[in-house]
Gaussian input, Z-matrix of N, CA and C with variables (Angstrom, degrees):
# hf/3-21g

backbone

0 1
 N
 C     1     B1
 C     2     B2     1     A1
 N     3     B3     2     A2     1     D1
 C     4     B4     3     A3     2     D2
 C     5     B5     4     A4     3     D3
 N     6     B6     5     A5     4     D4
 C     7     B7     6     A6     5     D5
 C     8     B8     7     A7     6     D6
 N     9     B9     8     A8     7     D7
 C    10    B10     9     A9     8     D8
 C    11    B11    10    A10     9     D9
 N    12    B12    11    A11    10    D10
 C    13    B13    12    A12    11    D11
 C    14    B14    13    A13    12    D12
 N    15    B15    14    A14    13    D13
 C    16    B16    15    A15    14    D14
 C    17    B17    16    A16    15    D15
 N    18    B18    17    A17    16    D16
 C    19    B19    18    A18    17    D17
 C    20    B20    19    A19    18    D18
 N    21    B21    20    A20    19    D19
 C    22    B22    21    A21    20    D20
 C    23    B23    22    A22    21    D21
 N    24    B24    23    A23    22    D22
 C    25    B25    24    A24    23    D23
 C    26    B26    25    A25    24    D24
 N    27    B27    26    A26    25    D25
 C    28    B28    27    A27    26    D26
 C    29    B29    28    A28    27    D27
 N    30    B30    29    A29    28    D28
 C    31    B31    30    A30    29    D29
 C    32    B32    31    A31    30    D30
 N    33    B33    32    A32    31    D31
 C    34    B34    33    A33    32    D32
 C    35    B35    34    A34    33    D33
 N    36    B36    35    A35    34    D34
 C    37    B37    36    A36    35    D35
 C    38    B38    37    A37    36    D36
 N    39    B39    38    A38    37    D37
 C    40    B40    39    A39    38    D38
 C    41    B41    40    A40    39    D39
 N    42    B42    41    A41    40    D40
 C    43    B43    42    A42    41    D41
 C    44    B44    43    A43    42    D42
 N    45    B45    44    A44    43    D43
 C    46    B46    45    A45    44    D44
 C    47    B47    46    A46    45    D45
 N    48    B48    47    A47    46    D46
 C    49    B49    48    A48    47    D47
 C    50    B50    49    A49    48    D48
 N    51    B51    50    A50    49    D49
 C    52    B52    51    A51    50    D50
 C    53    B53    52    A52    51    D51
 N    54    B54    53    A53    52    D52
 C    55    B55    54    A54    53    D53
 C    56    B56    55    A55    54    D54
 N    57    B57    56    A56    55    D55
 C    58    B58    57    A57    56    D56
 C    59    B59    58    A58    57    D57
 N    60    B60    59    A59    58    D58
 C    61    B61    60    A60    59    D59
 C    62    B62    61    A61    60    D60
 N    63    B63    62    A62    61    D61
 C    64    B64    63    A63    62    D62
 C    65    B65    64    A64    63    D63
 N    66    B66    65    A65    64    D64
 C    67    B67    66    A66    65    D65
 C    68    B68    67    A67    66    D66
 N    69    B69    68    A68    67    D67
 C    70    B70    69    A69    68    D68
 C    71    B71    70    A70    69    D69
 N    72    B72    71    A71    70    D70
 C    73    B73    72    A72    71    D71
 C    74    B74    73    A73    72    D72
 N    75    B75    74    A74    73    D73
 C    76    B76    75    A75    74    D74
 C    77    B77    76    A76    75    D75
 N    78    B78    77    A77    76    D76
 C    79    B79    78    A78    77    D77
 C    80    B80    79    A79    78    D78
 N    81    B81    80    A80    79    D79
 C    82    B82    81    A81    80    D80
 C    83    B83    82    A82    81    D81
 N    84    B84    83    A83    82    D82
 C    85    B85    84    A84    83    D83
 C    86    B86    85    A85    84    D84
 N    87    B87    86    A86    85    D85
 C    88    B88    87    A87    86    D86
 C    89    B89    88    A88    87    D87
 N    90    B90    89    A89    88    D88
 C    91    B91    90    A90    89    D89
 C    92    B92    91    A91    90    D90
 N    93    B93    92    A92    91    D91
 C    94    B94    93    A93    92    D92
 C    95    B95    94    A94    93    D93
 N    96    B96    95    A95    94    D94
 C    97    B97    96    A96    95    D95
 C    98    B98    97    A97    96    D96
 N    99    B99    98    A98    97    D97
 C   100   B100    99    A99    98    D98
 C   101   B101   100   A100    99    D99
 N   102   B102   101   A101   100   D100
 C   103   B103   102   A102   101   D101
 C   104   B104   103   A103   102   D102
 N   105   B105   104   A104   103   D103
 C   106   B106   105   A105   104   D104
 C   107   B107   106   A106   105   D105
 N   108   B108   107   A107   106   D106
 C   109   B109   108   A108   107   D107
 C   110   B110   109   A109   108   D108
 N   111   B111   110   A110   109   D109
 C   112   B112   111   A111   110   D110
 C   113   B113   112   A112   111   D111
 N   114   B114   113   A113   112   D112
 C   115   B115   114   A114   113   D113
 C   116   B116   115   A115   114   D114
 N   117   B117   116   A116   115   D115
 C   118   B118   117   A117   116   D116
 C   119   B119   118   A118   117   D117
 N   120   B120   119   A119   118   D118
 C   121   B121   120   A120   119   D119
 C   122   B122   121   A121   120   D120
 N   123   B123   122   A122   121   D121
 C   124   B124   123   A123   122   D122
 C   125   B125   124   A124   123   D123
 N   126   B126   125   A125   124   D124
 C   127   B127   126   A126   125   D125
 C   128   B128   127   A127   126   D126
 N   129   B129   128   A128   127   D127
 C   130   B130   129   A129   128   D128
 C   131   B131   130   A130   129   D129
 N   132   B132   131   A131   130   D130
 C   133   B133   132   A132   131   D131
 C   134   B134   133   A133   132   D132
 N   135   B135   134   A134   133   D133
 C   136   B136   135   A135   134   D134
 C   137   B137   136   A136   135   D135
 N   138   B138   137   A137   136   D136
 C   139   B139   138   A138   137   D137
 C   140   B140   139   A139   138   D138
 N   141   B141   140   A140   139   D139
 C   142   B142   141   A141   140   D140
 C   143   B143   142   A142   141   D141
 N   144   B144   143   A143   142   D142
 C   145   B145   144   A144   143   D143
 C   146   B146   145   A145   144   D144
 N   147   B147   146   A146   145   D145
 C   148   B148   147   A147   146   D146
 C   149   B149   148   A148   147   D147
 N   150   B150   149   A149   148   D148
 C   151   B151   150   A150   149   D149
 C   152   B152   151   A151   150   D150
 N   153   B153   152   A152   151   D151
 C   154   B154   153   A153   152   D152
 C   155   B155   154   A154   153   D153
 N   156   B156   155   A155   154   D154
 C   157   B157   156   A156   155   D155
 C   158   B158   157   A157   156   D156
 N   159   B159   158   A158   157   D157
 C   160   B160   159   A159   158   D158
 C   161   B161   160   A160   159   D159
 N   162   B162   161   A161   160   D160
 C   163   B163   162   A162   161   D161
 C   164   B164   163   A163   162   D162
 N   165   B165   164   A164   163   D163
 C   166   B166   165   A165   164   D164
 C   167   B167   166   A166   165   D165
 N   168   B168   167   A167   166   D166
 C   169   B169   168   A168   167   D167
 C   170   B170   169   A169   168   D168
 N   171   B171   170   A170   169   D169
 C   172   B172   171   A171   170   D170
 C   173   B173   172   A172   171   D171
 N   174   B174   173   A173   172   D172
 C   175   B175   174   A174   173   D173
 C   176   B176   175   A175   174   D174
 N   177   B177   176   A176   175   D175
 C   178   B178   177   A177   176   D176
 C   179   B179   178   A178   177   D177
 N   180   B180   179   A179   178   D178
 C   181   B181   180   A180   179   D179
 C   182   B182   181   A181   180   D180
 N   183   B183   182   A182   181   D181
 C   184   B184   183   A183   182   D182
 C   185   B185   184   A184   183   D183
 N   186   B186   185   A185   184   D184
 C   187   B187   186   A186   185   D185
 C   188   B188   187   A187   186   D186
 N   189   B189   188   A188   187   D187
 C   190   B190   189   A189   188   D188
 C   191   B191   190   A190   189   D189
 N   192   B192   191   A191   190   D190
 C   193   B193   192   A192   191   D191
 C   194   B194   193   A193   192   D192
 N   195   B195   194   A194   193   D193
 C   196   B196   195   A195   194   D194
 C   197   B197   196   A196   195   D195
 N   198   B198   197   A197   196   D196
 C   199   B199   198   A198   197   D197
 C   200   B200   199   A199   198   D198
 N   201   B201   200   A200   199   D199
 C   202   B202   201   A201   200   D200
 C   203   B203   202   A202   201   D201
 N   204   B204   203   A203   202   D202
 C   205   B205   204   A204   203   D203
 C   206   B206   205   A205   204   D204
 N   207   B207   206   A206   205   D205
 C   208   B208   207   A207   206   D206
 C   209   B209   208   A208   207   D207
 N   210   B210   209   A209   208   D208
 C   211   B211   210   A210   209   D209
 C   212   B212   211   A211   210   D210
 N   213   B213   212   A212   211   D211
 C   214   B214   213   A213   212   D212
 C   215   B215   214   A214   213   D213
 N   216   B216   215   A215   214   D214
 C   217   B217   216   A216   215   D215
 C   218   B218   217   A217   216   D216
 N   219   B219   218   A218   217   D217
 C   220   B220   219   A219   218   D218
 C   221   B221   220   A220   219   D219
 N   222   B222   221   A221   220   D220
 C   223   B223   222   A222   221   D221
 C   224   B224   223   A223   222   D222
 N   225   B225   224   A224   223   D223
 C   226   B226   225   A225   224   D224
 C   227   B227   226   A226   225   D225
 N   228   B228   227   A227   226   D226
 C   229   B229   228   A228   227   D227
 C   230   B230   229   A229   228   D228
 N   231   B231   230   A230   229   D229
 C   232   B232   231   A231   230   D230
 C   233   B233   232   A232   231   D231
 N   234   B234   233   A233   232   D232
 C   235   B235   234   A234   233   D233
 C   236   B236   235   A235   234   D234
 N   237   B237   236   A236   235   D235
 C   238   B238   237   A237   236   D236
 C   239   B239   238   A238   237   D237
 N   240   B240   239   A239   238   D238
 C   241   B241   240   A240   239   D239
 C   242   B242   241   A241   240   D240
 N   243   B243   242   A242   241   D241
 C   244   B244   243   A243   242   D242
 C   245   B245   244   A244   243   D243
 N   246   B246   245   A245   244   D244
 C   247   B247   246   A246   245   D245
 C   248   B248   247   A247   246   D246
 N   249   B249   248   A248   247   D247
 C   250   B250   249   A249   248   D248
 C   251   B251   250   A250   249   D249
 N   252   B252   251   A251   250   D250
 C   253   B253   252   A252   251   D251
 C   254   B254   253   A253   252   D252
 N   255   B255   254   A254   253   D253
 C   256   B256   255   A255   254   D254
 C   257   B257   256   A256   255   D255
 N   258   B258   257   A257   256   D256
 C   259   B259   258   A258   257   D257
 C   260   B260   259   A259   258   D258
 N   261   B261   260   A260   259   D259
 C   262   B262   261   A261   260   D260
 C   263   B263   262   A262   261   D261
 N   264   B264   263   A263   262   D262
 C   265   B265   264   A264   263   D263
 C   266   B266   265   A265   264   D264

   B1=1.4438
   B2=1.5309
   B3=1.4355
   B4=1.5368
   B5=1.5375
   B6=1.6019
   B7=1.0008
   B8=1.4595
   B9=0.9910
   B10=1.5063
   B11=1.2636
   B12=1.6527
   B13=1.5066
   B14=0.7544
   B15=1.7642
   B16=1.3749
   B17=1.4814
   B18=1.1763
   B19=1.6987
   B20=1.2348
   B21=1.3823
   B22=1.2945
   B23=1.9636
   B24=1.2028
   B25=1.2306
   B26=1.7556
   B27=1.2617
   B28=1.7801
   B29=1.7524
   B30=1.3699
   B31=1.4640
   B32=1.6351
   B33=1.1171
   B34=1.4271
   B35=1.6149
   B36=0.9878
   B37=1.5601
   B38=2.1040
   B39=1.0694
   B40=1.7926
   B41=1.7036
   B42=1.4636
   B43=1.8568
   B44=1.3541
   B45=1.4087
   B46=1.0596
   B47=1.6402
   B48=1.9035
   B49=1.2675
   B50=1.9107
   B51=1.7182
   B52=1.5596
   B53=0.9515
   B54=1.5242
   B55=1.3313
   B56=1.5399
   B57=1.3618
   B58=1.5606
   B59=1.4188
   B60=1.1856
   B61=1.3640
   B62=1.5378
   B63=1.3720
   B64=1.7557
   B65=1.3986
   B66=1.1083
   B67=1.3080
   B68=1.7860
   B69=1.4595
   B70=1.8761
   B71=1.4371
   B72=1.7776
   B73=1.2712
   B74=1.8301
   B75=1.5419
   B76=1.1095
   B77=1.3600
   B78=1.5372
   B79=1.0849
   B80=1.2362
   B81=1.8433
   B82=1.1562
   B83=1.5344
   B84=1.2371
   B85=1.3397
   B86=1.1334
   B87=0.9996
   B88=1.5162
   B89=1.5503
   B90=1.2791
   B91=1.3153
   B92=1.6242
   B93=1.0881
   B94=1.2351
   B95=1.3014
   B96=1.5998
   B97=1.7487
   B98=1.9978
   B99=1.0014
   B100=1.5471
   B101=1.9900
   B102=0.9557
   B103=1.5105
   B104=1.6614
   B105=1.3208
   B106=1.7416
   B107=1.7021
   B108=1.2240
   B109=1.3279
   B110=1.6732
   B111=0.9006
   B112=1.5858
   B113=1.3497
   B114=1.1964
   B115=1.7120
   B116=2.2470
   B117=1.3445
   B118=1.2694
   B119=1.5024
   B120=1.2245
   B121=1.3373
   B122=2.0022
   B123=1.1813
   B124=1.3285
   B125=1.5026
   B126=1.3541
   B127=1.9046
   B128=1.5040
   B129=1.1178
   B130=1.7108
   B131=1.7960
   B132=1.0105
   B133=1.4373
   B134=2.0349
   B135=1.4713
   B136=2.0157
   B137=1.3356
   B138=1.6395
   B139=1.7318
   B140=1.3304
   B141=1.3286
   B142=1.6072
   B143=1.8385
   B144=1.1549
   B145=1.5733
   B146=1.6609
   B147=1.7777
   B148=1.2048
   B149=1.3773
   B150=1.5902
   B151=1.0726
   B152=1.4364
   B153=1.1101
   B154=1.3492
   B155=1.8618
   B156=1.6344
   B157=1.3542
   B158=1.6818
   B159=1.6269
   B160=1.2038
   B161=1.7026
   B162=0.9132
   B163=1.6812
   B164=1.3877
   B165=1.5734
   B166=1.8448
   B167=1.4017
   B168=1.4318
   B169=1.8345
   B170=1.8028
   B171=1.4042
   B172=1.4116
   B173=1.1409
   B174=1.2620
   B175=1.5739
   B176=1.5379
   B177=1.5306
   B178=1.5017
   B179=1.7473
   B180=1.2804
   B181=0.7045
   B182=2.0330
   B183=1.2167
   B184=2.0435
   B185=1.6085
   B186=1.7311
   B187=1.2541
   B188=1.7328
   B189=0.6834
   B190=1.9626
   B191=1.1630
   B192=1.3004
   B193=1.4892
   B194=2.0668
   B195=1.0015
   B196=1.6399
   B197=1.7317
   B198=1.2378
   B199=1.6072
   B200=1.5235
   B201=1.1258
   B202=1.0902
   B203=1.4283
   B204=1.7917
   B205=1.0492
   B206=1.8307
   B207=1.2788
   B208=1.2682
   B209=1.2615
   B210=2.1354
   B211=1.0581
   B212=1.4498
   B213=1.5200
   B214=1.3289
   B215=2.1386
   B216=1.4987
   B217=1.9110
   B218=1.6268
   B219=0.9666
   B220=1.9048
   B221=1.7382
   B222=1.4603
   B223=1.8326
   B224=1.1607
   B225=1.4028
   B226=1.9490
   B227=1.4029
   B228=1.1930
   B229=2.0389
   B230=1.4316
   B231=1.2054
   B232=1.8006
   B233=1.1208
   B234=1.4327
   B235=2.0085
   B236=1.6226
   B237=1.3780
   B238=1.6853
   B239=1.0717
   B240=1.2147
   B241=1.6296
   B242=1.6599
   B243=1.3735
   B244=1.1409
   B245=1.2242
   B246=1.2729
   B247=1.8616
   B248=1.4691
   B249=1.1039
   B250=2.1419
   B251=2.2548
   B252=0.9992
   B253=1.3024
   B254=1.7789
   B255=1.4880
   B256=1.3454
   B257=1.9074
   B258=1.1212
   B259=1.5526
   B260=1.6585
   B261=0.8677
   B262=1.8113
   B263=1.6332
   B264=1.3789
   B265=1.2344
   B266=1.6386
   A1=110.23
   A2=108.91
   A3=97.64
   A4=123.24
   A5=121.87
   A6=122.93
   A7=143.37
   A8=151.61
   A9=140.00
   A10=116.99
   A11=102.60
   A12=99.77
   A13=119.00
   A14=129.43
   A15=139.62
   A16=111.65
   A17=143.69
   A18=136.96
   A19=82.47
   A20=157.54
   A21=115.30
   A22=97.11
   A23=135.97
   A24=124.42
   A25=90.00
   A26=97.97
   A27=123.75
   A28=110.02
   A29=110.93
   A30=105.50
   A31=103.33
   A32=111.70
   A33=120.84
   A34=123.97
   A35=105.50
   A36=132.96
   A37=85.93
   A38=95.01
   A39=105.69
   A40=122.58
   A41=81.94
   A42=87.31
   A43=117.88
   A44=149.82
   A45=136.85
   A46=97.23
   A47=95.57
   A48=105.13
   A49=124.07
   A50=101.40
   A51=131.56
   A52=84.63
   A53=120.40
   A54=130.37
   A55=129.34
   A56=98.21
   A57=99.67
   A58=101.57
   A59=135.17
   A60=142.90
   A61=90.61
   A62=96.18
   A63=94.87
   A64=119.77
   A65=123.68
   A66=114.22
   A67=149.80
   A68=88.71
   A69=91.92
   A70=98.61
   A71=135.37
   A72=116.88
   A73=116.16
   A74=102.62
   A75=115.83
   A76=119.73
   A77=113.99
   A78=126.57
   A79=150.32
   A80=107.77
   A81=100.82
   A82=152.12
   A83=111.26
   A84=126.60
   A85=109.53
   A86=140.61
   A87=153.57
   A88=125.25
   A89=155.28
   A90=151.26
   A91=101.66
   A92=138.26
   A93=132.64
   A94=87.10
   A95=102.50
   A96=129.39
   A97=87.47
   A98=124.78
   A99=127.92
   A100=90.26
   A101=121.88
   A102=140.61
   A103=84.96
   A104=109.42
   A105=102.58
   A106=103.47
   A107=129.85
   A108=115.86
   A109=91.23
   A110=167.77
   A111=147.59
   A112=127.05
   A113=105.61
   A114=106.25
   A115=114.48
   A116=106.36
   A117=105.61
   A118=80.16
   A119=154.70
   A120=144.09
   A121=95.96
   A122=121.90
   A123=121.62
   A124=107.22
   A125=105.82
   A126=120.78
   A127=120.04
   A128=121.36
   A129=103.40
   A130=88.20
   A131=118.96
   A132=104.99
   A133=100.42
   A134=97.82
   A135=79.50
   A136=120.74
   A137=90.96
   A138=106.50
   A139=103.11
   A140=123.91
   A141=148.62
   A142=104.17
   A143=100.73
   A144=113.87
   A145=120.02
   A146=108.70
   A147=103.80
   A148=121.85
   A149=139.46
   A150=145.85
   A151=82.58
   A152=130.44
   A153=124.31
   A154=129.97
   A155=91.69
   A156=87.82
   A157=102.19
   A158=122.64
   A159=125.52
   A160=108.65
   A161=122.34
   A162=124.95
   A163=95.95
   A164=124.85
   A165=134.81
   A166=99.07
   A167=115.66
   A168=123.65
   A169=84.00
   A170=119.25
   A171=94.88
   A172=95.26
   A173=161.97
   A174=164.60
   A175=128.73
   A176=95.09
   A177=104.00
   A178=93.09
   A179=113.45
   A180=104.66
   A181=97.68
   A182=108.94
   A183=104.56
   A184=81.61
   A185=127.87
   A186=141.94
   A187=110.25
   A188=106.40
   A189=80.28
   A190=80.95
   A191=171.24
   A192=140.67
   A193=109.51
   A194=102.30
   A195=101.53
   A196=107.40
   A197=116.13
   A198=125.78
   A199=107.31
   A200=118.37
   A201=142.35
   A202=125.93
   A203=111.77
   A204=101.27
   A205=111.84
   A206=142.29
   A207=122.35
   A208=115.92
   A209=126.67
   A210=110.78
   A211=102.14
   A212=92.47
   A213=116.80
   A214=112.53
   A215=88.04
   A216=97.66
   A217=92.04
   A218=96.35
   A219=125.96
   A220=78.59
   A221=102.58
   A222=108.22
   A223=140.00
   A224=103.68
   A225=110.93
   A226=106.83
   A227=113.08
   A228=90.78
   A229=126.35
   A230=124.84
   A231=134.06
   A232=126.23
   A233=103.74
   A234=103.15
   A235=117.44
   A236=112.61
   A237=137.65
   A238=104.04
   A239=107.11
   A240=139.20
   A241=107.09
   A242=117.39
   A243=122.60
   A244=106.69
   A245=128.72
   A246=128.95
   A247=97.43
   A248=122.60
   A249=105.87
   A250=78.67
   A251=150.97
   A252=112.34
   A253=94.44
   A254=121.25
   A255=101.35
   A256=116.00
   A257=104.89
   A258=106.61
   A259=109.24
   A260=104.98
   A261=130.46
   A262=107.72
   A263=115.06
   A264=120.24
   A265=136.53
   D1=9.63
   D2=176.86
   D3=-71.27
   D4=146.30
   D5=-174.35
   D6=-46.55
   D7=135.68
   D8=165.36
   D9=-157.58
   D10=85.48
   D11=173.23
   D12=-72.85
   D13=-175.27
   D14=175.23
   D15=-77.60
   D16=165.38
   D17=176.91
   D18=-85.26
   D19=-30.09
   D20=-161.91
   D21=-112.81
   D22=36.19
   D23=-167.10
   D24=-107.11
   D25=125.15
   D26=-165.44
   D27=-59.68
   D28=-17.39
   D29=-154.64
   D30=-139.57
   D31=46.73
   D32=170.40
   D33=-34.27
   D34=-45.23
   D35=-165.20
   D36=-65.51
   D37=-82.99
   D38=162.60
   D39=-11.69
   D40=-74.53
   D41=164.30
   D42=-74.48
   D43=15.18
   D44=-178.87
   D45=-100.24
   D46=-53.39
   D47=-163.41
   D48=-66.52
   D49=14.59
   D50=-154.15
   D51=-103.05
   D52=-67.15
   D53=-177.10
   D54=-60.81
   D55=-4.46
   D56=174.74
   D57=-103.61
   D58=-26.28
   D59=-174.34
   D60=-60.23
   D61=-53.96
   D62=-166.97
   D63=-61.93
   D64=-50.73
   D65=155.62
   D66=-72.17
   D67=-3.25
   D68=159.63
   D69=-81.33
   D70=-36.14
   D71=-168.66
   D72=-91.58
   D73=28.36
   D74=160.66
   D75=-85.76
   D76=-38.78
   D77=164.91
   D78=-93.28
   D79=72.32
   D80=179.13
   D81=-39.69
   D82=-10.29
   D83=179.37
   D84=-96.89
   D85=-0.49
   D86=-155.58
   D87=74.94
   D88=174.53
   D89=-116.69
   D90=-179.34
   D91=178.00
   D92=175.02
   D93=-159.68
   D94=164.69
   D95=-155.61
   D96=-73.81
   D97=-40.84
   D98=-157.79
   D99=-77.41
   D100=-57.30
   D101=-174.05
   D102=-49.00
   D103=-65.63
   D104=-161.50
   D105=-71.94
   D106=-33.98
   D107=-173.57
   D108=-83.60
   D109=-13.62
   D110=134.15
   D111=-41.38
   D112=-55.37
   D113=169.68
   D114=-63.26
   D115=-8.90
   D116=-150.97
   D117=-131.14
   D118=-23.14
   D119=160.89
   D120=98.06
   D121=-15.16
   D122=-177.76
   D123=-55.26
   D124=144.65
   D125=156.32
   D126=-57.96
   D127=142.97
   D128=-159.64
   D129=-81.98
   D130=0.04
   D131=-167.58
   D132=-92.15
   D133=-51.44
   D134=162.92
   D135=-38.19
   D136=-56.65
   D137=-162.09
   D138=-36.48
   D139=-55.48
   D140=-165.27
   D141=-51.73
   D142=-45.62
   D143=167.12
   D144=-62.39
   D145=-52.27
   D146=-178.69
   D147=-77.68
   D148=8.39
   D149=-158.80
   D150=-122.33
   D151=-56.44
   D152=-177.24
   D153=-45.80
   D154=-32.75
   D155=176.37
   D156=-114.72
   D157=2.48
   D158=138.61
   D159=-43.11
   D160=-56.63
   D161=-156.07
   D162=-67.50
   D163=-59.07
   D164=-175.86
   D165=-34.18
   D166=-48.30
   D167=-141.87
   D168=-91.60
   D169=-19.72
   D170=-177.63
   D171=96.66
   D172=-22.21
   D173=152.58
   D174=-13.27
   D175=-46.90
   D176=-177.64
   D177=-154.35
   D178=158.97
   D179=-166.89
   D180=-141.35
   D181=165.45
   D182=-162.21
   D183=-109.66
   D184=159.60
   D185=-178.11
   D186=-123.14
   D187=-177.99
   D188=-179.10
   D189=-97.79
   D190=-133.66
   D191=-88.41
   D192=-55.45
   D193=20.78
   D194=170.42
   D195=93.42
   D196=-54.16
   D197=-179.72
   D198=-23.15
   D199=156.85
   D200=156.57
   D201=-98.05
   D202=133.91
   D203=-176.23
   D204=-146.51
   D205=160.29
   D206=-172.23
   D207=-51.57
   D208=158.20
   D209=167.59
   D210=-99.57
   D211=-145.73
   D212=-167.35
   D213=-88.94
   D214=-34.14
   D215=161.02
   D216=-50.04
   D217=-84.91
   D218=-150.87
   D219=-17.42
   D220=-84.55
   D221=-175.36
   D222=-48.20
   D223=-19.20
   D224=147.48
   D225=-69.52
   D226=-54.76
   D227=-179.66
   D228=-62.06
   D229=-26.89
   D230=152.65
   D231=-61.26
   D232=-34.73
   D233=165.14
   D234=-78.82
   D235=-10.13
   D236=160.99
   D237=-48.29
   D238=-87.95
   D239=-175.86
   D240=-39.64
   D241=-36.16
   D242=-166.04
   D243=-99.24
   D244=-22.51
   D245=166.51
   D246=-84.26
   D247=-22.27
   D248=-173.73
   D249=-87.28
   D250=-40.27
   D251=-152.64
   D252=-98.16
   D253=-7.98
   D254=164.69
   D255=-81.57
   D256=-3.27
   D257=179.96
   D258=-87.82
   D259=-32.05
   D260=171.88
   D261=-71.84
   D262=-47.61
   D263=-174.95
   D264=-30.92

């Protein structure tokens, strides 16, 4: 799942911070900053940035052994997603 945008794709920042979503909600048990910048090809020093304002937005959230794990945003937008396709259903 490591990254590789295109040189000309406008919103890097976007796709990085996609790709980290995706792999903390791989890990149900929680994930750690070293685990996600391997699976995600990121510098731990972005990474360090995007978890940070992951954490503000409610996105992901830190456990006391350090890991990362989904927040409480992340699971309002999946419980979204999941009442529009049972209404559709």
């Amino acid at each position: 799942m490591a990254l590789k945008p295109e040189p000309t794709a406008p919103f890097h920042s976007v796709q990085y911070a996609l790709r980290v979503l995706e792999s903390v909600s791989q890990h149900g048990d929680g994930v750690t900053d070293a685990q996600i910048s391997r699976e995600t090809g990121l510098p731990t020093g972005h990474l360090a940035s995007l978890l940070l304002t992951l954490r503000r937005e409610g996105y992901v959230e830190q456990v006391s052994d350090g890991a990362y794990v989904i927040g409480a945003s992340l699971l309002l937008l999946g419980s979204g997603a999941a009442r529009r396709q049972a209404l559709e259903g």
